[in-house]
N, CA and C atoms as a LAMMPS dump frame, in Angstrom:
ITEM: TIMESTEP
0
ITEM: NUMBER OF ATOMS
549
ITEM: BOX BOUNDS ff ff ff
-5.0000000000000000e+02 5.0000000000000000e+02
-5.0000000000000000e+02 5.0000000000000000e+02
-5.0000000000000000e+02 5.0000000000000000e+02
ITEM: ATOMS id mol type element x y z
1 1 1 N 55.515 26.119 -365.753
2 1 2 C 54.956 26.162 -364.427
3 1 3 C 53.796 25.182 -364.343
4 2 1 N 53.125 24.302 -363.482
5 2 2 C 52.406 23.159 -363.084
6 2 3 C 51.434 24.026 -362.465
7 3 1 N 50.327 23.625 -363.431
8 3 2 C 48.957 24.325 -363.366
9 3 3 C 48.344 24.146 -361.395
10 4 1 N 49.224 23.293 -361.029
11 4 2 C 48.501 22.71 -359.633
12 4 3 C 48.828 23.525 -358.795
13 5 1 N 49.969 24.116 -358.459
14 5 2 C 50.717 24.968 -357.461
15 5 3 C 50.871 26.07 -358.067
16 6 1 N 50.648 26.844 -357.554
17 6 2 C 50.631 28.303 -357.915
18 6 3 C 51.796 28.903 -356.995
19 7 1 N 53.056 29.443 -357.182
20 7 2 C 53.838 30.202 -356.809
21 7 3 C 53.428 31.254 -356.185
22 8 1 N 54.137 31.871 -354.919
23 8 2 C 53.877 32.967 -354.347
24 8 3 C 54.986 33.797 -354.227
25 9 1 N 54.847 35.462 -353.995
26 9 2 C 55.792 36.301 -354.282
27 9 3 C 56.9 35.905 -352.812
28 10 1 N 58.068 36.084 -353.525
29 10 2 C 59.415 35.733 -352.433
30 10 3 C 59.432 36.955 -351.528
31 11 1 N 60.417 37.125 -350.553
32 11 2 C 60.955 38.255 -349.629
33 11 3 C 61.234 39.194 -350.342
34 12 1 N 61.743 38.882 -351.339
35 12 2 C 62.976 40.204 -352.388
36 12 3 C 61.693 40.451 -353.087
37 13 1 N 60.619 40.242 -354.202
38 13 2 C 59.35 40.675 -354.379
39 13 3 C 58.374 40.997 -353.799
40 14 1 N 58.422 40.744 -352.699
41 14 2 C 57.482 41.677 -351.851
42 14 3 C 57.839 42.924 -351.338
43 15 1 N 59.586 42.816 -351.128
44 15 2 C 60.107 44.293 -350.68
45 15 3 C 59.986 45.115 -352.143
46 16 1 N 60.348 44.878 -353.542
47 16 2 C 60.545 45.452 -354.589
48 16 3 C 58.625 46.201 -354.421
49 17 1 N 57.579 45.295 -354.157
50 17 2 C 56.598 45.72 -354.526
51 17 3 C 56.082 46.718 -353.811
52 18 1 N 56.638 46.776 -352.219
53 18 2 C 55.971 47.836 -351.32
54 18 3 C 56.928 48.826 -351.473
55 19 1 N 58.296 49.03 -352.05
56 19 2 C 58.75 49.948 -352.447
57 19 3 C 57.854 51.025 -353.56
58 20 1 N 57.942 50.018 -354.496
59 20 2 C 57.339 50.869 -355.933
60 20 3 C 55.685 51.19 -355.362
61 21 1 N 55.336 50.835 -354.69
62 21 2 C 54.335 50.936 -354.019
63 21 3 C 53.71 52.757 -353.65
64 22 1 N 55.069 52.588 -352.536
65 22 2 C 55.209 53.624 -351.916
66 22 3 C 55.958 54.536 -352.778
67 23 1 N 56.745 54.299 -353.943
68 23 2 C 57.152 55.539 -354.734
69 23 3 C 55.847 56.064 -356.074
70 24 1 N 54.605 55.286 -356.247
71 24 2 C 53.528 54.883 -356.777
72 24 3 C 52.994 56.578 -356.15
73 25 1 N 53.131 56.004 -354.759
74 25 2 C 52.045 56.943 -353.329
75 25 3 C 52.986 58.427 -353.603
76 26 1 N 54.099 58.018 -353.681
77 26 2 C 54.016 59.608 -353.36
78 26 3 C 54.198 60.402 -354.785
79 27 1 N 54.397 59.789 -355.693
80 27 2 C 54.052 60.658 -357.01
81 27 3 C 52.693 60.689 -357.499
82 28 1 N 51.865 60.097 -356.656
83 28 2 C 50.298 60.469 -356.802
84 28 3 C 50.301 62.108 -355.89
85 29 1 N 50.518 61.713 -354.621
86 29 2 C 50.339 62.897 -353.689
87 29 3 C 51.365 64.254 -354.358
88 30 1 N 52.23 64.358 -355.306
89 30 2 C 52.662 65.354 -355.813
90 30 3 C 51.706 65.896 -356.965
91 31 1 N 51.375 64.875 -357.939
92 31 2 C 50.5 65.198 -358.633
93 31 3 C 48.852 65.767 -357.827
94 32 1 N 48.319 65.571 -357.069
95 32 2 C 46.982 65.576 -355.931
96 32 3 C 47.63 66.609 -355.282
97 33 1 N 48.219 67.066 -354.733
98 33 2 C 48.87 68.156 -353.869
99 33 3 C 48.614 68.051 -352.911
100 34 1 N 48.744 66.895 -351.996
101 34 2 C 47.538 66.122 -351.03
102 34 3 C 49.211 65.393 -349.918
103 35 1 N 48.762 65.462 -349.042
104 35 2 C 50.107 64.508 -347.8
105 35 3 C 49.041 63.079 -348.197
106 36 1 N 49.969 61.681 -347.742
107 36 2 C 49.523 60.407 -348.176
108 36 3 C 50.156 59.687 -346.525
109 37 1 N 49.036 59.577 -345.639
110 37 2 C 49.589 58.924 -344.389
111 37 3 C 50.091 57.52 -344.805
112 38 1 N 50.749 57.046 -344.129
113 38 2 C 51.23 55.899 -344.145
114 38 3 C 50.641 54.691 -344.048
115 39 1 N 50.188 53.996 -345.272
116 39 2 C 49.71 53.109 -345.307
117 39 3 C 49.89 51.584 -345.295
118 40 1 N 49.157 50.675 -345.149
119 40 2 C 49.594 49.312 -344.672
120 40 3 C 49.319 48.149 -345.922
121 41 1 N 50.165 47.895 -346.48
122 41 2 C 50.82 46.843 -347.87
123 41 3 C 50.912 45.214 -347.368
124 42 1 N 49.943 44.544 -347.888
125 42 2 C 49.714 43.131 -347.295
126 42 3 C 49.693 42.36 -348.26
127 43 1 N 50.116 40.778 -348.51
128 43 2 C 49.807 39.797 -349.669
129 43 3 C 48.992 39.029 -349.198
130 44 1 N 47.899 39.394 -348.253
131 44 2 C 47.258 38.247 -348.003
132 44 3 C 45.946 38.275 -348.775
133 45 1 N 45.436 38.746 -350.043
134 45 2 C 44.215 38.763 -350.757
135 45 3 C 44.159 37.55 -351.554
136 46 1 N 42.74 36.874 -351.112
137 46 2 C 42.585 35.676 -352.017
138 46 3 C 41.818 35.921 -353.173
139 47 1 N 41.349 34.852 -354.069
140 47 2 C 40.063 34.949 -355.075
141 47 3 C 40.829 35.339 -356.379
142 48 1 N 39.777 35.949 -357.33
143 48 2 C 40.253 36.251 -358.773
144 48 3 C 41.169 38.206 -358.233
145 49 1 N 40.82 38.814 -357.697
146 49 2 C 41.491 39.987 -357.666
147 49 3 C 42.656 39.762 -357.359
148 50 1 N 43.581 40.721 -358.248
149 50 2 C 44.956 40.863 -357.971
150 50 3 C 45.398 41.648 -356.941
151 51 1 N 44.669 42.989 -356.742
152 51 2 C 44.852 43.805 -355.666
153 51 3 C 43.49 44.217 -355.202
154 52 1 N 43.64 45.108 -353.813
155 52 2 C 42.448 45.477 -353.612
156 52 3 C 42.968 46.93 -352.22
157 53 1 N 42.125 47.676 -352.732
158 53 2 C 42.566 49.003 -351.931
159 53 3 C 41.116 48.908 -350.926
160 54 1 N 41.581 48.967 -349.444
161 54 2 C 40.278 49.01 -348.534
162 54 3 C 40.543 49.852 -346.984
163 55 1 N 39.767 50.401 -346.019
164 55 2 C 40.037 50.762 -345.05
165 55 3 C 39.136 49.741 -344.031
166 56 1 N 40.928 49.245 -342.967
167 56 2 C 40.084 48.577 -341.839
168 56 3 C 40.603 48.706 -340.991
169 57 1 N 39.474 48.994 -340.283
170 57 2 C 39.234 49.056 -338.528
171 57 3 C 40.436 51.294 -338.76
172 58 1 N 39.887 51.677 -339.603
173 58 2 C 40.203 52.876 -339.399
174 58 3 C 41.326 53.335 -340.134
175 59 1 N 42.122 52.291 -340.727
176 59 2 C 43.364 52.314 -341.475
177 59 3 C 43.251 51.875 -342.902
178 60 1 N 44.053 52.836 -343.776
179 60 2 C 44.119 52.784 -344.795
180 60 3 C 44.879 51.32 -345.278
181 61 1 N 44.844 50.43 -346.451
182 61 2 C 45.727 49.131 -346.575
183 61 3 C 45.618 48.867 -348.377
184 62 1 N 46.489 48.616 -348.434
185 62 2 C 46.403 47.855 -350.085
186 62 3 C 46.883 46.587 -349.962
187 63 1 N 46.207 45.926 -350.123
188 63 2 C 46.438 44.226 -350.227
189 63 3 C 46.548 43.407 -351.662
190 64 1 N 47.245 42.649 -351.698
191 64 2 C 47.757 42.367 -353.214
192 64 3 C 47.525 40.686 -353.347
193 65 1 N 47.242 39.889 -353.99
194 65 2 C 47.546 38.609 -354
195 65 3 C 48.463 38.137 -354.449
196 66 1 N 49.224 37.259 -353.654
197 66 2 C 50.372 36.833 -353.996
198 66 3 C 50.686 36.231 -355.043
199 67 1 N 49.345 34.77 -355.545
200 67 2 C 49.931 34.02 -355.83
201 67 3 C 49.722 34.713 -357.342
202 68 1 N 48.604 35.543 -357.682
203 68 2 C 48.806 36.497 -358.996
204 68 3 C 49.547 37.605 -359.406
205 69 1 N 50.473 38.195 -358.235
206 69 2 C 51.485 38.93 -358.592
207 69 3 C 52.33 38.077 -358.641
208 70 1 N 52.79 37.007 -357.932
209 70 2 C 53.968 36.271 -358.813
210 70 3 C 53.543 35.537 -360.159
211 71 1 N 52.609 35.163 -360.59
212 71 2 C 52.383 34.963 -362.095
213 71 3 C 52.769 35.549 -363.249
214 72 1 N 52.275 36.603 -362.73
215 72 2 C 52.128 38.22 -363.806
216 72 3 C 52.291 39.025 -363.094
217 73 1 N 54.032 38.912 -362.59
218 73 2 C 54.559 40.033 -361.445
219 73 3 C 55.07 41.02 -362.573
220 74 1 N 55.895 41.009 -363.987
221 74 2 C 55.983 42.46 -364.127
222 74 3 C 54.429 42.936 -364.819
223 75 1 N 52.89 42.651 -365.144
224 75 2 C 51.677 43.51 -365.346
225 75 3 C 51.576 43.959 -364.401
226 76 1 N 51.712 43.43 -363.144
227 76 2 C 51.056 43.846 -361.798
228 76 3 C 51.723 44.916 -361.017
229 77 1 N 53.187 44.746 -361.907
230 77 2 C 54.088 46.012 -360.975
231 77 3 C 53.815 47.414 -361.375
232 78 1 N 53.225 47.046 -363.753
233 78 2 C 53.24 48.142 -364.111
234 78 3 C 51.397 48.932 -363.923
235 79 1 N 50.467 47.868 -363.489
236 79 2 C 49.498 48.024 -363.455
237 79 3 C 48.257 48.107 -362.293
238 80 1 N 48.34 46.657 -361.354
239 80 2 C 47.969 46.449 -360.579
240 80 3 C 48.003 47.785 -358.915
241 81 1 N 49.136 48.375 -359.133
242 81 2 C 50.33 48.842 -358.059
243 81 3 C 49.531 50.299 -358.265
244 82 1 N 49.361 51.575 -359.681
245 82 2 C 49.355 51.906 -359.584
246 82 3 C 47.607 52.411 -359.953
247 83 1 N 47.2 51.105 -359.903
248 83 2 C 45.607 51.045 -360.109
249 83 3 C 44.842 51.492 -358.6
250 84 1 N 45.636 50.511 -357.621
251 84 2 C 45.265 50.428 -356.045
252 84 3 C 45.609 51.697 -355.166
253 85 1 N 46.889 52.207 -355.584
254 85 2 C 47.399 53.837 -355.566
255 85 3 C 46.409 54.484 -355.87
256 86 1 N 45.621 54.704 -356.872
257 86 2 C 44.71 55.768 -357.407
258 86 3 C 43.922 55.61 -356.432
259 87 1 N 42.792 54.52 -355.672
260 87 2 C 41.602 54.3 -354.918
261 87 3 C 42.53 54.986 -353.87
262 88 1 N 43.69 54.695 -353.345
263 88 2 C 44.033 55.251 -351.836
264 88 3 C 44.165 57.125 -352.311
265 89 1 N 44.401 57.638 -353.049
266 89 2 C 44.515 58.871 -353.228
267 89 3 C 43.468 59.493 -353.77
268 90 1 N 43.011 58.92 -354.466
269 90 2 C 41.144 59.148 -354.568
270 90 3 C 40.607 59.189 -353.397
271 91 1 N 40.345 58.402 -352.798
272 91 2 C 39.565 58.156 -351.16
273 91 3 C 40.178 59.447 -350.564
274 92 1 N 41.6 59.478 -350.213
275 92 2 C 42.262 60.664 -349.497
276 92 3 C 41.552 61.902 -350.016
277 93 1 N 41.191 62.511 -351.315
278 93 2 C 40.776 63.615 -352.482
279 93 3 C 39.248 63.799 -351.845
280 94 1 N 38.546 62.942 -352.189
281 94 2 C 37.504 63.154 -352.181
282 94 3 C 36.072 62.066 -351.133
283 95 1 N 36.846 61.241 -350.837
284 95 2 C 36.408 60.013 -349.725
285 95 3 C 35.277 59.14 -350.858
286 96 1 N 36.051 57.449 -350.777
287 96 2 C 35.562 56.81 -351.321
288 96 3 C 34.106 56.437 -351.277
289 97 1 N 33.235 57.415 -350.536
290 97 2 C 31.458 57.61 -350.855
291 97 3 C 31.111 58.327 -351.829
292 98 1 N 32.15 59.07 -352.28
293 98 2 C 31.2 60.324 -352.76
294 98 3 C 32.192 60.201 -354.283
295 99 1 N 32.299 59.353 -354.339
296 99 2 C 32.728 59.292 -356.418
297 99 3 C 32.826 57.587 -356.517
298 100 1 N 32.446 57.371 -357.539
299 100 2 C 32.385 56.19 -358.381
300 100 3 C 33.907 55.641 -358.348
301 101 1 N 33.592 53.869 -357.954
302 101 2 C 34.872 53.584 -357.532
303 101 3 C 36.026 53.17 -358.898
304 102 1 N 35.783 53.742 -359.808
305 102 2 C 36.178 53.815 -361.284
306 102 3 C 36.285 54.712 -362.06
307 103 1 N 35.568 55.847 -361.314
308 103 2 C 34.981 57.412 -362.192
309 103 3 C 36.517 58.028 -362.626
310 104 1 N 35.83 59.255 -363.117
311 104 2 C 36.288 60.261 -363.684
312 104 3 C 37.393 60.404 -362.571
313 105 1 N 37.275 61.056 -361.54
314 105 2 C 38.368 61.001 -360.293
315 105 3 C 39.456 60.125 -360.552
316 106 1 N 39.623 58.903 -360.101
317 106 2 C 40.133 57.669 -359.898
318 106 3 C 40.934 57.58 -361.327
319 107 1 N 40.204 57.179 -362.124
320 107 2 C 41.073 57.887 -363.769
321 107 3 C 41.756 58.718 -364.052
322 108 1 N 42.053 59.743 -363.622
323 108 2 C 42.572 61.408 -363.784
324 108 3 C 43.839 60.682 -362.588
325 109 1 N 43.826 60.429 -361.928
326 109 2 C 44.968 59.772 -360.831
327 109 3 C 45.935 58.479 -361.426
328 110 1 N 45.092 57.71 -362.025
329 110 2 C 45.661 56.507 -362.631
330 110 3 C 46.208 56.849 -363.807
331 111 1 N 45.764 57.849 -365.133
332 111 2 C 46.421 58.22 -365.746
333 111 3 C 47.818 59.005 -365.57
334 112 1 N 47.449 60.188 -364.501
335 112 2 C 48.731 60.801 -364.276
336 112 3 C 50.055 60.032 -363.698
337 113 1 N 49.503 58.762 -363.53
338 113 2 C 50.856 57.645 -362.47
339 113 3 C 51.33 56.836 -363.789
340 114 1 N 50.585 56.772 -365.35
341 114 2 C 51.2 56.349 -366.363
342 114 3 C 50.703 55.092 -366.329
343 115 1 N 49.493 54.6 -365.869
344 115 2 C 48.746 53.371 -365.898
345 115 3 C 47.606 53.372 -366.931
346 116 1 N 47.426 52.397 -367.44
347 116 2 C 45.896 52.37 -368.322
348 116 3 C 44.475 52.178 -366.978
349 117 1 N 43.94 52.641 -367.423
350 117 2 C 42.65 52.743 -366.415
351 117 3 C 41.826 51.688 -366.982
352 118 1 N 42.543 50.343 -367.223
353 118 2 C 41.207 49.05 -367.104
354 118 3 C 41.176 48.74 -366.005
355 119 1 N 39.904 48.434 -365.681
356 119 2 C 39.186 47.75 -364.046
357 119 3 C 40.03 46.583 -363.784
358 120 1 N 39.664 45.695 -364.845
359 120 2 C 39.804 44.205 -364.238
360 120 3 C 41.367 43.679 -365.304
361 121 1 N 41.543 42.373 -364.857
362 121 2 C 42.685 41.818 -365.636
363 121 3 C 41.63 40.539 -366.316
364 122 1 N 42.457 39.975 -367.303
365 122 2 C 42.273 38.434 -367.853
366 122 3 C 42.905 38.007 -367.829
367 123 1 N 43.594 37.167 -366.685
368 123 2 C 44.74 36.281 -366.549
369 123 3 C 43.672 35.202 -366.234
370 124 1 N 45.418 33.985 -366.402
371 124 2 C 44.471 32.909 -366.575
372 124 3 C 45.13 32.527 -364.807
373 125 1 N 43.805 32.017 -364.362
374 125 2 C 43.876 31.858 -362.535
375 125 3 C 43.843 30.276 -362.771
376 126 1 N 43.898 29.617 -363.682
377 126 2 C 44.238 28.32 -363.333
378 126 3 C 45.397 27.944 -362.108
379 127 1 N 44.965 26.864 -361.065
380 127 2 C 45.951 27.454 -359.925
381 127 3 C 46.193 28.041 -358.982
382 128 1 N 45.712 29.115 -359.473
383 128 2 C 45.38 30.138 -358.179
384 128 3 C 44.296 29.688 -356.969
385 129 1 N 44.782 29.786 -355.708
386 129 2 C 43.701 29.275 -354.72
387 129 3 C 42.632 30.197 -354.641
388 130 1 N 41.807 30.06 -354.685
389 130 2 C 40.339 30.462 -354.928
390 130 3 C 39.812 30.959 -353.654
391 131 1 N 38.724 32.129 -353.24
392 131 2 C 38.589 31.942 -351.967
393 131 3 C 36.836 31.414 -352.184
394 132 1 N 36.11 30.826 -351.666
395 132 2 C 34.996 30.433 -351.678
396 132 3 C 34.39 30.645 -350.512
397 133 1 N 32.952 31.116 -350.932
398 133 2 C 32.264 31.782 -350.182
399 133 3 C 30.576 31.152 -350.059
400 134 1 N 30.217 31.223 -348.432
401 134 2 C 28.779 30.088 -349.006
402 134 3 C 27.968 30.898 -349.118
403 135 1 N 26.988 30.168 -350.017
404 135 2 C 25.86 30.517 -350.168
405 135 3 C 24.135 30.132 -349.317
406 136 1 N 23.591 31.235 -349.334
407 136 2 C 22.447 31.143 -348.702
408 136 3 C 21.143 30.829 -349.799
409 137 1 N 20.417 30.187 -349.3
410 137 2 C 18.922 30.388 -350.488
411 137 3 C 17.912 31.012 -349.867
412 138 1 N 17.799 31.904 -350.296
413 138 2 C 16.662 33.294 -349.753
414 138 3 C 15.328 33.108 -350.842
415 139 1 N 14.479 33.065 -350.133
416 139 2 C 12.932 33.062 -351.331
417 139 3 C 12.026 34.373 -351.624
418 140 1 N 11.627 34.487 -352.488
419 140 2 C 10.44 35.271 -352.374
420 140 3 C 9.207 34.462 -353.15
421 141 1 N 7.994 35.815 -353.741
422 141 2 C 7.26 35.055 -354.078
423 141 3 C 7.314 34.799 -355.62
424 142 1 N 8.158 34.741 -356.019
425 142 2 C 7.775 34.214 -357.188
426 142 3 C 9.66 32.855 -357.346
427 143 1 N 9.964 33.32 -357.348
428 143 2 C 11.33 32.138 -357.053
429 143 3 C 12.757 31.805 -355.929
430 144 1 N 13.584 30.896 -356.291
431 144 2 C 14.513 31.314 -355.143
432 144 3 C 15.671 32.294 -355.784
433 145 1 N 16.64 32.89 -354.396
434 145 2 C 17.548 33.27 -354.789
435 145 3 C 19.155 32.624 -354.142
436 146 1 N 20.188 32.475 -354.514
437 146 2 C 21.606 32.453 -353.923
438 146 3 C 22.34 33.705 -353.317
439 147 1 N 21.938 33.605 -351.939
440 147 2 C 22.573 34.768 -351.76
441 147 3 C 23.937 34.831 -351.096
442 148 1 N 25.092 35.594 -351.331
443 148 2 C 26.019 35.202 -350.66
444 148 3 C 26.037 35.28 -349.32
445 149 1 N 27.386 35.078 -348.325
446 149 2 C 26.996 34.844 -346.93
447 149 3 C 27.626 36.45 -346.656
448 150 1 N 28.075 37.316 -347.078
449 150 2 C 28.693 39.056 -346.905
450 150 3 C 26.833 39.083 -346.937
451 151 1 N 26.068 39.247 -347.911
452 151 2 C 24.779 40.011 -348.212
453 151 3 C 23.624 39.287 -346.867
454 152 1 N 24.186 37.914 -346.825
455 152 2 C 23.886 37.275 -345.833
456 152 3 C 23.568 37.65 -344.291
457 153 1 N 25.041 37.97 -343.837
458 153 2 C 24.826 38.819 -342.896
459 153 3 C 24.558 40.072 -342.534
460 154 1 N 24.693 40.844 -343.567
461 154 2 C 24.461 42.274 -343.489
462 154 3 C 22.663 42.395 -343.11
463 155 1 N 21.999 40.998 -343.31
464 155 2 C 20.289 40.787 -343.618
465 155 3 C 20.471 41.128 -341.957
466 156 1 N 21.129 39.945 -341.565
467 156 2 C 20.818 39.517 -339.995
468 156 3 C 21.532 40.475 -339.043
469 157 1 N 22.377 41.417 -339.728
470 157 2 C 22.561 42.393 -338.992
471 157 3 C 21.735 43.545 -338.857
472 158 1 N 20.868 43.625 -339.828
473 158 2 C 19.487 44.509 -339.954
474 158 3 C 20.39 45.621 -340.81
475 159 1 N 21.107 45.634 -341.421
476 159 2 C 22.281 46.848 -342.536
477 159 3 C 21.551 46.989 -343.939
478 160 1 N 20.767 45.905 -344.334
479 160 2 C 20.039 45.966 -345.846
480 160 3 C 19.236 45.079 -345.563
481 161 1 N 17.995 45.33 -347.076
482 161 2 C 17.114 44.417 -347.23
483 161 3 C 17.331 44.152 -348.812
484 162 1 N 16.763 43.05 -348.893
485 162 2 C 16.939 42.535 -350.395
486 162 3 C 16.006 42.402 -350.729
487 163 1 N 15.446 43.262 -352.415
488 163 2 C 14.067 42.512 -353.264
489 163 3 C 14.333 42.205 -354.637
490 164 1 N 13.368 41.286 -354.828
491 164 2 C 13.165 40.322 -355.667
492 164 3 C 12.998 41.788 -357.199
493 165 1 N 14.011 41.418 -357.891
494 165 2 C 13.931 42.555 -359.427
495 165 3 C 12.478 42.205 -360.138
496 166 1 N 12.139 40.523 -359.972
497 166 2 C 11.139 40.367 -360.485
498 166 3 C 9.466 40.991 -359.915
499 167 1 N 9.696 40.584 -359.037
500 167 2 C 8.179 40.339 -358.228
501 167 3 C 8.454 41.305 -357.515
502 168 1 N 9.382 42.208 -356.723
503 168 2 C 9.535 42.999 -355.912
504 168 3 C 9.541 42.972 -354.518
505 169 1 N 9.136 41.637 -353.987
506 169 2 C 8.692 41.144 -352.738
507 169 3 C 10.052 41.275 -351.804
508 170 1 N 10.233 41.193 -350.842
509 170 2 C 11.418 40.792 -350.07
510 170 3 C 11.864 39.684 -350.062
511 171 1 N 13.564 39.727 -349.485
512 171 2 C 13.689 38.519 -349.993
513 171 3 C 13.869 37.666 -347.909
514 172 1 N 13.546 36.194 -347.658
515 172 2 C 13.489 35.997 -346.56
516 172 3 C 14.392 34.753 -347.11
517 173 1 N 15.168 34.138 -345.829
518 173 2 C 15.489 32.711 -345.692
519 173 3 C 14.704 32.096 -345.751
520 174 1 N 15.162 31.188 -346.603
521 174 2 C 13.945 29.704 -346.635
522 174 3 C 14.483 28.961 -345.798
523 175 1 N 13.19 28.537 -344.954
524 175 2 C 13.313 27.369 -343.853
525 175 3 C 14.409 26.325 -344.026
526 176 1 N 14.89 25.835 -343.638
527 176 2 C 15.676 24.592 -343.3
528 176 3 C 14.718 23.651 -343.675
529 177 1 N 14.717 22.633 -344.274
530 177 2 C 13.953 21.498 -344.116
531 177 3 C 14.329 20.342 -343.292
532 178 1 N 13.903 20.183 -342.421
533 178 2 C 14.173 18.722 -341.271
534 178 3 C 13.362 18.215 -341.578
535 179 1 N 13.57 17.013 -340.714
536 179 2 C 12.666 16.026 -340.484
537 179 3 C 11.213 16.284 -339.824
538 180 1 N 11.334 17.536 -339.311
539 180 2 C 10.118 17.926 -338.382
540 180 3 C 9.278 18.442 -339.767
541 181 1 N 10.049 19.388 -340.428
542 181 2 C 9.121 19.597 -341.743
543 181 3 C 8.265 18.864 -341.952
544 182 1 N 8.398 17.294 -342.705
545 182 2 C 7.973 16.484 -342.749
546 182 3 C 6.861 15.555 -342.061
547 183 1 N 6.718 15.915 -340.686
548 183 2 C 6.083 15.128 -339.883
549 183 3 C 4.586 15.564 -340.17
């Protein structure tokens, strides 16, 4: 395979995956003793994650990346699938505020589906399209920081504040420098 193009999952692998998906879901909810509403299965996740279990705009979704489930489509069928299963039946159990998004819970679910409970993968993402994200430079008083543009806006939405681990100060945008700076 040519490190440059990264392959993405076909029609027939994407149906195989939201199948096992959904047979994932409901042998969690037998084991949980729990109903599992119908949830929404997408390949549109970019970056280093292979999958990612999230609720939007009110709906439950597991989103998968394509171009790393077709890489390492059978780890991801035996791993990835029933890793993202556990967070949706966890969340359903106990609501994803109130337990650790890795804990004891989430484990006890991932084991019973016959998965190993590691967090992350080490594949090699050479290839893989990347998603990139900008960065802000926020100051305080003793140095700068990089902050991303998610932590970014959450500032300017007034949702969090950020301080400095060192100095403790808050953290603010640093000015723009123009030409007016200068004058």
């Amino acid at each position: 395979m040519s490190d440059s193009v990264a392959a993405v999952l076909n029609d027939t692998q994407q149906t195989q995956v939201r199948a096992l998906t959904r047979q994932y879901i409901q042998k969690a909810s037998i084991y949980a003793k729990c109903s599992t509403p119908e949830i929404k299965i997408t390949f549109d996740l970019r970056g280093a994650a292979a999958g990612l279990y999230c609720v939007r705009s009110g709906r439950p979704e597991i989103r998968y990346n394509p171009y790393i489930f077709a890489r390492y489509y059978d780890d991801n069928l035996a791993n990835t699938i029933p890793h993202e299963v556990a967070h949706y039946v966890a969340d359903l159990l106990f609501g994803a505020r109130n337990i650790k998004p890795h804990g004891s819970e989430w484990r006890k679910i991932v084991v019973a589906l016959g998965a190993c409970t590691q967090r992350t993968h080490h594949y090699d993402l050479t290839g893989i399209p990347r998603r990139s994200e900008q960065q802000y430079i926020y100051i305080c008083n003793c140095r700068e920081h990089k902050i991303s543009s998610r932590r970014h806006n959450r500032i300017n939405r007034g949702k969090m504040r950020y301080r400095c681990q060192l100095c403790n100060a808050e953290l603010i945008i640093k000015p723009d420098r123009t030409s007016k700076d200068y004058e």
